[in-house]
N, C-alpha and C positions, 0 to 999 in steps of 0.2 A: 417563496419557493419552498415546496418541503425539500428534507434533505433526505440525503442516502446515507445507510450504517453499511458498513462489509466488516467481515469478522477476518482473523486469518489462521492460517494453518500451519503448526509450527512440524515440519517435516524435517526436522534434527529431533524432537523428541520433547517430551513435555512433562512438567512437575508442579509441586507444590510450590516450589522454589522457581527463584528468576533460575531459567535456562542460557548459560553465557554462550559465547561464539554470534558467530556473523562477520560484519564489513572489517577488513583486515585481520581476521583473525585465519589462524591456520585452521586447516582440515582437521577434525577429528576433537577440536574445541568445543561443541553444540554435544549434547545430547541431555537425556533426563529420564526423571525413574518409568513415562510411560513412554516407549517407543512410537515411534511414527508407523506405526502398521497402516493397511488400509483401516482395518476396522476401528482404530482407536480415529485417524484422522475422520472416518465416516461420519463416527459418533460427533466430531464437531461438528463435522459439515452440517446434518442433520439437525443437530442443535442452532446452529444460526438461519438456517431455512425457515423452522417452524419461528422462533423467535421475532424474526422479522428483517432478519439481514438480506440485503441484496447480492452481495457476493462474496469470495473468500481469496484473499492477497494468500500469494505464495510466493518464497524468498528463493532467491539464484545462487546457487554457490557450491565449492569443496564441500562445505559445514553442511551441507543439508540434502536432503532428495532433489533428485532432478523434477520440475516443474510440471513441465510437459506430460509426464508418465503419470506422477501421483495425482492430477489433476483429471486425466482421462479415465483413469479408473472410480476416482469419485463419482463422475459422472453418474454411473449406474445405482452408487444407493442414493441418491438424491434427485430431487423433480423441477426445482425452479431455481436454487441456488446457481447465481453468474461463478467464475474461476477468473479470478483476476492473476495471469501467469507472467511471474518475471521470467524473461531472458534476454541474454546479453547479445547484441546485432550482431559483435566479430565474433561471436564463437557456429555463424550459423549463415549460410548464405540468404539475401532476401529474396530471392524467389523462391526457395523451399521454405520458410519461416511463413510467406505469404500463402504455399500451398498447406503446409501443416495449420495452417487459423483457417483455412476456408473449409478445410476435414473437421475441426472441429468444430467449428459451428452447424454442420451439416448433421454431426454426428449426434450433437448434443441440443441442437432446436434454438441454437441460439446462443450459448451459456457460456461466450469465449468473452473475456477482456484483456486486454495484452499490458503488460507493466514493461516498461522496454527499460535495462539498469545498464548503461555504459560502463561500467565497471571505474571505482574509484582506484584500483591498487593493483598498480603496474604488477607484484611480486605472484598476484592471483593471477590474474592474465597471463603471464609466463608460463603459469604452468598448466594454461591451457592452448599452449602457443599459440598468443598473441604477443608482439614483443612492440607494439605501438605505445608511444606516450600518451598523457593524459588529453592533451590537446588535440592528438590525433586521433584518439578515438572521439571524442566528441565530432571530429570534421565525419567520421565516417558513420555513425549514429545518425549523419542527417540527409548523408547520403542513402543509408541504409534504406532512411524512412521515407526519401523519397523515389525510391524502388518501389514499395511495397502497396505505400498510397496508389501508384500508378498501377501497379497491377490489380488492387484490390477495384478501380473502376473500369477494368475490364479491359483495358492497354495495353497494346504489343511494345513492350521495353527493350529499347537497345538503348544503354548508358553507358557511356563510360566516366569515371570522377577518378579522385586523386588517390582513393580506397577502391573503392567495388567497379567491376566492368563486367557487366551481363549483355548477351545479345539475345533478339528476337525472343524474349523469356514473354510469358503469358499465358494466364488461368486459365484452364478450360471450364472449371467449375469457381464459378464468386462465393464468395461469403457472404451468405444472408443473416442475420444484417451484419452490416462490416463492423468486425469488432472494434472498438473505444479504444482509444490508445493514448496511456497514461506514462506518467516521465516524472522524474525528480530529480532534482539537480539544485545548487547553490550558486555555484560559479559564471561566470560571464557565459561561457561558452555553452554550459546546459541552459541557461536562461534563451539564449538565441535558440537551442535545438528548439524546445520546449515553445517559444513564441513561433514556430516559422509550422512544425510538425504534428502536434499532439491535440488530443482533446481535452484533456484534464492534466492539469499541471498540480503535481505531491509538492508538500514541504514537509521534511520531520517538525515534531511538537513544541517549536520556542514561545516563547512570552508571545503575548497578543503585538506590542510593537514591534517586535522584531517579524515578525509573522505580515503585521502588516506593510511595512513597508518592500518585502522580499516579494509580496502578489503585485504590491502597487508596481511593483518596475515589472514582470513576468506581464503582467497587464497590459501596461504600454508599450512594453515590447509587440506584444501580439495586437495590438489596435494598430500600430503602425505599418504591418502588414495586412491589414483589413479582416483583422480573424478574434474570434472571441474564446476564450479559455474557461472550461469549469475549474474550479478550484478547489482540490482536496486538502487533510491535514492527515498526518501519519502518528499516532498518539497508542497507549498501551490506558489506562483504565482499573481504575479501585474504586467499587460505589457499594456504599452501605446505608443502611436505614439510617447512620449518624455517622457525623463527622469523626467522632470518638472512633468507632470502628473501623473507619476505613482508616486510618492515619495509623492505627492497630497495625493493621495486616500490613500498611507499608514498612512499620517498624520491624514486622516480624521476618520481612522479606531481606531488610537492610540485616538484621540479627545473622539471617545465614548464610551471608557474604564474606569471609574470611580476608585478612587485609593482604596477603599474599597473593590469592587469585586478582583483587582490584588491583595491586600494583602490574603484577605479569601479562593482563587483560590491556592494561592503561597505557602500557610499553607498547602491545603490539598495535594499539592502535593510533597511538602516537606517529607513525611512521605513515598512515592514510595519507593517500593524496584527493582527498574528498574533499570539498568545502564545505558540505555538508557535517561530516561527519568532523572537522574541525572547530566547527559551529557547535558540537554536540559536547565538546570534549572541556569547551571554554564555559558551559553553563555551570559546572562546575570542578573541574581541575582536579579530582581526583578525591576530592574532599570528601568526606563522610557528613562531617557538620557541611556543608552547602549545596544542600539537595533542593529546599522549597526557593524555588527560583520566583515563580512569580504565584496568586493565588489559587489554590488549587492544583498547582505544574510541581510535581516530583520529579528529581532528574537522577533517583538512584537507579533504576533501572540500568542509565546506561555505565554503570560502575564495573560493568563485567560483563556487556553486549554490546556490541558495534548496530551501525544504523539509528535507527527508531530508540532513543532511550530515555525520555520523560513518560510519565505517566500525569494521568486528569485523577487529581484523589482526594473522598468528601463524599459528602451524604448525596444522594441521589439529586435532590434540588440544586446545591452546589455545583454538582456534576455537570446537571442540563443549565445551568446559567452558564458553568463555562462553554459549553458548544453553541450555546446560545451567542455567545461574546464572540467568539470566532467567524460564528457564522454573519455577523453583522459589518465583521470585516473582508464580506464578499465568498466565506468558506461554504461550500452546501455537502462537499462530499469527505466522511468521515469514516479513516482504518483504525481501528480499533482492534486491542486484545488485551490478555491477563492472564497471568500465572495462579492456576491452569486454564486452558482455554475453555475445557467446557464448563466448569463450574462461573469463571467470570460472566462467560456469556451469559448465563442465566441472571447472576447479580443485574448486569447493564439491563439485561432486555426485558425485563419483569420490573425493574426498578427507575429506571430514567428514561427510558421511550415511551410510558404511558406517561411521563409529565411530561415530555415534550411533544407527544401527541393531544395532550389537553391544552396544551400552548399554540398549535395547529401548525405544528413545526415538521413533523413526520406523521405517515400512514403505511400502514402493514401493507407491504406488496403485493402480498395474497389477499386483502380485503376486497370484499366488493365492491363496483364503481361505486358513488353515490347515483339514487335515484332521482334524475328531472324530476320537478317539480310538476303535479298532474295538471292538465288544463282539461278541463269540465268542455265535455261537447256541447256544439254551438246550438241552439235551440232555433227550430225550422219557426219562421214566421209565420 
Protein backbone atom coordinates (compact mmCIF):
# COMPACT_ATOMS: atom_id res chain seq x y z
CA UNK A 1 0.00 0.00 0.00
CA UNK A 2 1.71 3.44 -0.61
CA UNK A 3 1.65 5.59 2.27
CA UNK A 4 0.54 9.18 2.91
CA UNK A 5 2.99 12.21 4.34
CA UNK A 6 0.97 15.46 5.95
CA UNK A 7 3.18 18.04 7.13
CA UNK A 8 1.79 20.48 10.01
CA UNK A 9 1.17 23.85 10.78
CA UNK A 10 2.58 25.19 13.71
CA UNK A 11 -0.07 28.35 14.50
CA UNK A 12 1.70 29.31 17.85
CA UNK A 13 4.65 30.46 15.83
CA UNK A 14 7.82 28.94 14.49
CA UNK A 15 11.84 28.93 14.95
CA UNK A 16 14.96 27.58 14.53
CA UNK A 17 14.57 26.35 17.92
CA UNK A 18 11.96 23.65 19.39
CA UNK A 19 8.91 25.84 19.83
CA UNK A 20 7.52 24.85 23.62
CA UNK A 21 3.83 24.87 24.76
CA UNK A 22 0.97 22.59 23.72
CA UNK A 23 -1.02 19.63 25.73
CA UNK A 24 -1.17 20.97 29.29
CA UNK A 25 0.50 23.69 29.10
CA UNK A 26 -0.99 27.31 29.82
CA UNK A 27 -2.03 29.82 27.14
CA UNK A 28 0.68 32.07 26.08
CA UNK A 29 3.47 29.21 26.42
CA UNK A 30 3.90 28.44 22.36
CA UNK A 31 5.22 31.01 20.28
CA UNK A 32 8.73 31.60 18.28
CA UNK A 33 10.78 33.99 16.30
CA UNK A 34 8.50 33.62 13.02
CA UNK A 35 4.75 34.25 13.94
CA UNK A 36 1.91 32.37 12.60
CA UNK A 37 0.72 34.92 9.99
CA UNK A 38 -1.11 33.82 7.12
CA UNK A 39 1.69 34.23 4.89
CA UNK A 40 4.38 32.72 6.87
CA UNK A 41 1.83 29.57 7.51
CA UNK A 42 1.13 29.87 3.48
CA UNK A 43 4.54 29.61 2.77
CA UNK A 44 4.48 26.10 4.48
CA UNK A 45 1.28 25.14 3.39
CA UNK A 46 2.69 25.71 -0.05
CA UNK A 47 5.87 24.18 0.67
CA UNK A 48 4.27 20.67 1.55
CA UNK A 49 1.91 20.76 -1.49
CA UNK A 50 4.49 21.07 -4.04
CA UNK A 51 6.83 18.67 -2.01
CA UNK A 52 4.32 16.06 -2.06
CA UNK A 53 2.47 16.13 1.25
CA UNK A 54 -1.09 15.32 1.20
CA UNK A 55 -2.23 17.29 3.98
CA UNK A 56 -1.54 19.62 6.89
CA UNK A 57 -2.42 18.72 10.86
CA UNK A 58 -3.43 21.74 12.79
CA UNK A 59 -3.29 21.81 16.74
CA UNK A 60 -6.41 22.84 19.09
CA UNK A 61 -5.79 24.92 21.99
CA UNK A 62 -5.32 28.36 24.30
CA UNK A 63 -1.46 28.05 23.03
CA UNK A 64 -2.28 28.31 19.47
CA UNK A 65 -4.64 29.78 16.59
CA UNK A 66 -7.98 28.62 16.33
CA UNK A 67 -8.19 25.78 13.69
CA UNK A 68 -11.13 26.30 11.87
CA UNK A 69 -10.14 30.15 10.82
CA UNK A 70 -6.28 29.57 9.88
CA UNK A 71 -7.18 26.70 7.90
CA UNK A 72 -9.98 28.39 5.80
CA UNK A 73 -7.86 31.04 4.89
CA UNK A 74 -5.04 28.88 3.62
CA UNK A 75 -7.39 27.53 1.62
CA UNK A 76 -7.01 30.32 -0.95
CA UNK A 77 -2.97 30.28 -1.37
CA UNK A 78 -3.11 26.69 -1.94
CA UNK A 79 -4.63 24.08 -4.83
CA UNK A 80 -4.53 20.46 -3.58
CA UNK A 81 -3.19 20.48 -0.16
CA UNK A 82 -6.15 18.44 2.33
CA UNK A 83 -6.36 20.55 6.25
CA UNK A 84 -6.34 18.06 8.69
CA UNK A 85 -8.38 20.34 11.59
CA UNK A 86 -8.33 19.59 15.23
CA UNK A 87 -11.32 20.47 17.31
CA UNK A 88 -12.51 19.51 20.57
CA UNK A 89 -16.57 17.89 20.26
CA UNK A 90 -17.65 19.74 23.74
CA UNK A 91 -16.49 23.04 22.79
CA UNK A 92 -19.00 23.02 19.66
CA UNK A 93 -22.26 21.58 19.02
CA UNK A 94 -22.60 18.39 16.49
CA UNK A 95 -24.85 19.68 14.20
CA UNK A 96 -23.05 22.84 13.66
CA UNK A 97 -19.50 21.23 13.54
CA UNK A 98 -21.37 18.85 10.98
CA UNK A 99 -22.57 21.98 8.97
CA UNK A 100 -19.18 24.00 9.29
CA UNK A 101 -17.22 20.47 7.36
CA UNK A 102 -19.93 20.24 4.76
CA UNK A 103 -19.14 24.38 4.00
CA UNK A 104 -15.90 23.35 3.97
CA UNK A 105 -15.55 20.92 1.73
CA UNK A 106 -17.94 22.80 -0.51
CA UNK A 107 -15.82 25.65 -0.34
CA UNK A 108 -12.62 24.08 -0.73
CA UNK A 109 -13.31 21.06 -3.56
CA UNK A 110 -12.87 18.70 -0.96
CA UNK A 111 -9.83 19.71 1.24
CA UNK A 112 -11.43 19.01 4.93
CA UNK A 113 -10.08 16.29 7.27
CA UNK A 114 -11.40 16.40 10.70
CA UNK A 115 -8.80 15.41 13.80
CA UNK A 116 -11.40 15.22 16.60
CA UNK A 117 -9.03 15.95 20.25
CA UNK A 118 -11.34 15.11 23.38
CA UNK A 119 -9.25 17.17 25.43
CA UNK A 120 -6.79 15.53 27.88
CA UNK A 121 -6.73 18.38 30.71
CA UNK A 122 -9.70 18.99 32.65
CA UNK A 123 -7.80 22.75 33.84
CA UNK A 124 -8.07 23.57 29.84
CA UNK A 125 -11.45 22.53 29.47
CA UNK A 126 -12.49 24.72 32.36
CA UNK A 127 -11.60 27.43 30.93
CA UNK A 128 -13.48 26.81 28.17
CA UNK A 129 -16.43 25.93 30.19
CA UNK A 130 -16.45 22.47 29.95
CA UNK A 131 -16.27 21.18 33.52
CA UNK A 132 -16.88 17.37 32.39
CA UNK A 133 -14.16 14.72 33.69
CA UNK A 134 -12.05 12.72 31.61
CA UNK A 135 -14.19 9.92 31.23
CA UNK A 136 -17.06 11.83 30.51
CA UNK A 137 -15.75 13.40 27.84
CA UNK A 138 -14.74 10.57 26.05
CA UNK A 139 -18.70 9.18 26.64
CA UNK A 140 -19.57 12.26 24.91
CA UNK A 141 -16.93 12.36 22.04
CA UNK A 142 -18.85 9.23 20.90
CA UNK A 143 -21.80 10.47 21.32
CA UNK A 144 -20.68 13.59 19.50
CA UNK A 145 -19.62 11.35 16.54
CA UNK A 146 -22.44 9.53 16.35
CA UNK A 147 -24.47 12.74 15.62
CA UNK A 148 -22.39 13.84 13.10
CA UNK A 149 -21.79 10.40 11.14
CA UNK A 150 -25.68 10.51 10.93
CA UNK A 151 -26.15 13.67 9.70
CA UNK A 152 -23.15 13.45 7.36
CA UNK A 153 -25.40 10.57 5.56
CA UNK A 154 -28.11 12.55 5.08
CA UNK A 155 -30.36 11.64 8.40
CA UNK A 156 -33.02 13.47 10.12
CA UNK A 157 -31.33 13.30 13.90
CA UNK A 158 -33.32 13.29 16.89
CA UNK A 159 -31.05 12.05 19.93
CA UNK A 160 -30.92 12.30 23.00
CA UNK A 161 -27.63 10.56 25.21
CA UNK A 162 -26.27 11.12 28.47
CA UNK A 163 -24.05 14.43 26.94
CA UNK A 164 -25.71 15.78 23.66
CA UNK A 165 -29.70 16.06 22.81
CA UNK A 166 -30.51 17.51 19.49
CA UNK A 167 -33.96 17.18 17.83
CA UNK A 168 -35.03 16.89 14.16
CA UNK A 169 -31.30 18.52 13.35
CA UNK A 170 -30.33 17.68 9.57
CA UNK A 171 -28.20 18.98 6.53
CA UNK A 172 -29.66 20.54 3.86
CA UNK A 173 -26.25 20.46 2.16
CA UNK A 174 -23.88 17.03 2.59
CA UNK A 175 -20.34 16.94 2.30
CA UNK A 176 -18.88 15.79 -0.76
CA UNK A 177 -16.84 13.75 -0.06
CA UNK A 178 -17.46 13.20 3.80
CA UNK A 179 -14.40 14.31 5.35
CA UNK A 180 -11.88 11.39 7.19
CA UNK A 181 -12.20 11.48 10.69
CA UNK A 182 -9.07 11.00 12.64
CA UNK A 183 -8.79 10.36 16.69
CA UNK A 184 -5.90 9.70 19.07
CA UNK A 185 -6.12 8.58 22.23
CA UNK A 186 -4.03 5.97 24.67
CA UNK A 187 -6.56 5.12 27.08
CA UNK A 188 -9.25 2.45 27.38
CA UNK A 189 -11.93 4.77 26.75
CA UNK A 190 -10.24 6.56 23.44
CA UNK A 191 -9.48 3.21 22.23
CA UNK A 192 -13.36 2.19 22.28
CA UNK A 193 -14.19 5.98 20.74
CA UNK A 194 -11.55 5.34 18.23
CA UNK A 195 -12.74 1.36 17.41
CA UNK A 196 -16.65 2.06 17.30
CA UNK A 197 -16.27 6.01 15.31
CA UNK A 198 -13.30 6.98 13.34
CA UNK A 199 -11.45 6.31 10.10
CA UNK A 200 -7.92 6.61 11.00
CA UNK A 201 -6.73 5.91 14.40
CA UNK A 202 -3.19 8.55 15.53
CA UNK A 203 -0.56 7.32 18.03
CA UNK A 204 2.24 9.84 19.25
CA UNK A 205 5.86 8.36 18.08
CA UNK A 206 6.91 5.36 20.85
CA UNK A 207 9.36 2.57 19.96
CA UNK A 208 8.12 0.16 17.27
CA UNK A 209 6.84 -2.38 20.28
CA UNK A 210 5.15 -0.20 22.02
CA UNK A 211 3.51 1.23 18.93
CA UNK A 212 2.88 -2.22 17.98
CA UNK A 213 1.08 -3.56 20.41
CA UNK A 214 -1.15 -0.08 21.14
CA UNK A 215 -2.63 -0.71 16.90
CA UNK A 216 -2.71 -4.38 17.83
CA UNK A 217 -5.66 -3.83 20.61
CA UNK A 218 -7.22 -0.39 18.54
CA UNK A 219 -7.32 -3.27 15.82
CA UNK A 220 -9.35 -5.69 17.47
CA UNK A 221 -11.14 -3.44 18.98
CA UNK A 222 -12.46 -2.28 15.80
CA UNK A 223 -12.76 -5.82 14.04
CA UNK A 224 -14.96 -6.82 16.82
CA UNK A 225 -17.37 -4.26 15.73
CA UNK A 226 -17.06 -5.21 11.88
CA UNK A 227 -15.11 -2.08 10.95
CA UNK A 228 -11.42 -1.55 9.74
CA UNK A 229 -8.99 1.33 10.86
CA UNK A 230 -6.28 3.06 8.89
CA UNK A 231 -3.57 3.71 11.05
CA UNK A 232 -1.36 6.78 11.54
CA UNK A 233 1.89 7.65 13.56
CA UNK A 234 2.36 11.38 14.95
CA UNK A 235 6.26 11.85 14.74
CA UNK A 236 8.50 15.43 14.38
CA UNK A 237 11.69 14.46 11.90
CA UNK A 238 15.58 15.41 11.39
CA UNK A 239 17.11 13.99 7.99
CA UNK A 240 20.38 14.68 6.62
CA UNK A 241 22.68 13.39 3.98
CA UNK A 242 24.43 11.73 7.18
CA UNK A 243 23.89 10.49 10.40
CA UNK A 244 26.56 12.90 11.70
CA UNK A 245 24.33 15.62 10.73
CA UNK A 246 21.39 15.03 11.73
CA UNK A 247 22.28 13.85 15.39
CA UNK A 248 24.18 17.61 14.94
CA UNK A 249 21.20 19.53 14.71
CA UNK A 250 19.42 17.36 17.36
CA UNK A 251 22.26 18.33 19.58
CA UNK A 252 22.03 21.78 18.64
CA UNK A 253 18.32 21.78 19.46
CA UNK A 254 18.96 20.01 22.86
CA UNK A 255 22.06 22.89 23.29
CA UNK A 256 18.98 25.65 23.35
CA UNK A 257 16.85 24.18 25.85
CA UNK A 258 17.74 25.88 29.21
CA UNK A 259 17.30 23.35 32.26
CA UNK A 260 14.68 25.71 33.94
CA UNK A 261 12.18 25.92 31.05
CA UNK A 262 12.57 21.65 31.01
CA UNK A 263 11.80 21.51 34.68
CA UNK A 264 8.76 24.41 34.63
CA UNK A 265 7.49 22.71 31.03
CA UNK A 266 7.98 18.94 32.90
CA UNK A 267 5.66 20.34 36.02
CA UNK A 268 3.06 21.54 33.92
CA UNK A 269 2.75 18.59 32.39
CA UNK A 270 3.08 16.31 34.83
CA UNK A 271 -0.40 17.20 35.97
CA UNK A 272 -1.98 15.83 32.25
CA UNK A 273 -4.63 13.59 32.52
CA UNK A 274 -3.69 12.10 29.00
CA UNK A 275 -2.48 8.72 28.76
CA UNK A 276 -1.11 9.52 26.06
CA UNK A 277 0.84 12.15 27.00
CA UNK A 278 1.95 10.15 30.24
CA UNK A 279 3.17 7.76 27.84
CA UNK A 280 5.28 10.67 26.55
CA UNK A 281 6.56 11.74 29.72
CA UNK A 282 7.83 8.00 30.85
CA UNK A 283 10.13 7.84 27.53
CA UNK A 284 12.21 9.82 29.18
CA UNK A 285 11.56 11.38 32.69
CA UNK A 286 12.87 14.50 32.35
CA UNK A 287 16.39 13.47 31.55
CA UNK A 288 18.55 15.21 29.33
CA UNK A 289 21.01 11.99 29.03
CA UNK A 290 17.84 9.82 28.07
CA UNK A 291 16.56 10.99 24.93
CA UNK A 292 17.64 7.94 22.15
CA UNK A 293 15.00 5.66 23.20
CA UNK A 294 14.84 3.32 20.68
CA UNK A 295 16.85 3.45 16.94
CA UNK A 296 16.51 6.49 15.32
CA UNK A 297 13.51 7.73 18.22
CA UNK A 298 14.72 11.10 19.79
CA UNK A 299 12.50 12.02 22.56
CA UNK A 300 14.12 15.63 23.27
CA UNK A 301 11.53 17.31 21.66
CA UNK A 302 9.23 16.60 24.09
CA UNK A 303 11.43 18.17 26.92
CA UNK A 304 9.48 21.47 26.59
CA UNK A 305 6.20 20.58 24.32
CA UNK A 306 3.27 18.67 25.40
CA UNK A 307 1.60 16.14 22.71
CA UNK A 308 3.81 14.83 19.85
CA UNK A 309 7.51 14.72 21.41
CA UNK A 310 9.94 12.22 19.88
CA UNK A 311 11.49 12.93 16.71
CA UNK A 312 12.75 10.06 13.59
CA UNK A 313 16.64 11.28 13.55
CA UNK A 314 19.47 9.99 10.88
CA UNK A 315 20.47 10.17 7.52
CA UNK A 316 17.86 9.96 5.08
CA UNK A 317 18.07 6.05 4.57
CA UNK A 318 17.89 5.62 8.19
CA UNK A 319 15.08 7.81 8.28
CA UNK A 320 13.00 5.77 5.37
CA UNK A 321 13.90 2.43 7.14
CA UNK A 322 12.36 3.64 10.13
CA UNK A 323 8.95 4.39 8.42
CA UNK A 324 9.59 1.58 6.61
CA UNK A 325 9.64 -0.52 10.15
CA UNK A 326 6.42 1.24 11.23
CA UNK A 327 4.75 0.80 8.35
CA UNK A 328 5.19 -2.96 8.43
CA UNK A 329 3.63 -2.75 11.66
CA UNK A 330 0.23 -1.98 9.90
CA UNK A 331 1.21 2.04 9.92
CA UNK A 332 0.48 3.70 6.27
CA UNK A 333 -0.37 7.19 7.51
CA UNK A 334 2.50 9.55 8.51
CA UNK A 335 2.32 13.47 10.65
CA UNK A 336 5.38 14.77 10.45
CA UNK A 337 7.24 18.00 11.13
CA UNK A 338 10.59 19.98 12.33
CA UNK A 339 12.05 22.93 13.62
CA UNK A 340 11.48 24.98 11.28
CA UNK A 341 8.72 23.76 9.38
CA UNK A 342 9.64 24.92 6.08
CA UNK A 343 13.02 24.31 5.85
CA UNK A 344 12.54 20.65 7.55
CA UNK A 345 9.95 20.10 4.91
CA UNK A 346 12.41 20.50 2.27
CA UNK A 347 15.18 18.25 4.18
CA UNK A 348 12.32 15.25 4.47
CA UNK A 349 10.74 15.68 0.97
CA UNK A 350 13.88 16.18 -1.27
CA UNK A 351 15.70 13.58 0.82
CA UNK A 352 13.63 10.50 2.17
CA UNK A 353 10.39 10.31 -0.08
CA UNK A 354 12.46 9.77 -3.36
CA UNK A 355 14.00 6.65 -1.47
CA UNK A 356 10.98 5.68 -0.31
CA UNK A 357 9.41 6.24 -3.56
CA UNK A 358 12.28 4.03 -5.21
CA UNK A 359 11.20 1.47 -2.46
CA UNK A 360 7.68 1.83 -4.10
CA UNK A 361 6.47 2.87 -0.88
CA UNK A 362 4.97 6.46 -1.88
CA UNK A 363 4.02 8.47 -4.95
CA UNK A 364 3.62 12.29 -5.47
CA UNK A 365 -0.07 12.97 -5.29
CA UNK A 366 0.24 15.28 -8.10
CA UNK A 367 1.88 12.67 -10.27
CA UNK A 368 0.35 11.38 -13.10
CA UNK A 369 -1.73 8.13 -13.19
CA UNK A 370 0.63 5.45 -14.63
CA UNK A 371 -0.21 4.57 -18.20
CA UNK A 372 -2.03 1.10 -19.15
CA UNK A 373 -0.03 -0.79 -20.70
CA UNK A 374 -0.88 -0.31 -24.86
CA UNK A 375 -2.52 -3.33 -26.67
CA UNK A 376 -1.78 -3.23 -30.42
CA UNK A 377 -5.19 -3.48 -32.46
CA UNK A 378 -6.44 -6.50 -33.52
CA UNK A 379 -5.51 -7.21 -37.10
CA UNK A 380 -8.84 -7.94 -39.39
CA UNK A 381 -8.56 -11.41 -40.92
Amino acid sequence: MTLSFHWFLPTYGDSRDIVGGGHGLPAGSAGGARPATVAYLGQIARTAEQLGFVGALTPAGLWCEDAWLSTAMLVEVTERLKFLVAFRPGLISPTLAAQMAATFQRLSQGRLMLNVVTGGESHEQRAYGDHLDKDARYERTGEFLHIVRALFRGDSVTYRGSHLHVEDAQLQRLPDPVPDIYFGGSSPAALDVAAEHVDAYLTWGEPPDAVAEKLARVTELAAGRGRTLRLGIRLHVIARDTADEAWAQARRLLDGIDQASIERVQAGLARSESEGQRRMLALHGGKRDALHIAPNLWAGVGLVRGGAGTALVGSHAEVADRIEEYHRLGVTEFILSGHPHVEEAYWFGEGVLPLLAARGLWRHPAAAPAEPPSVPFATAP
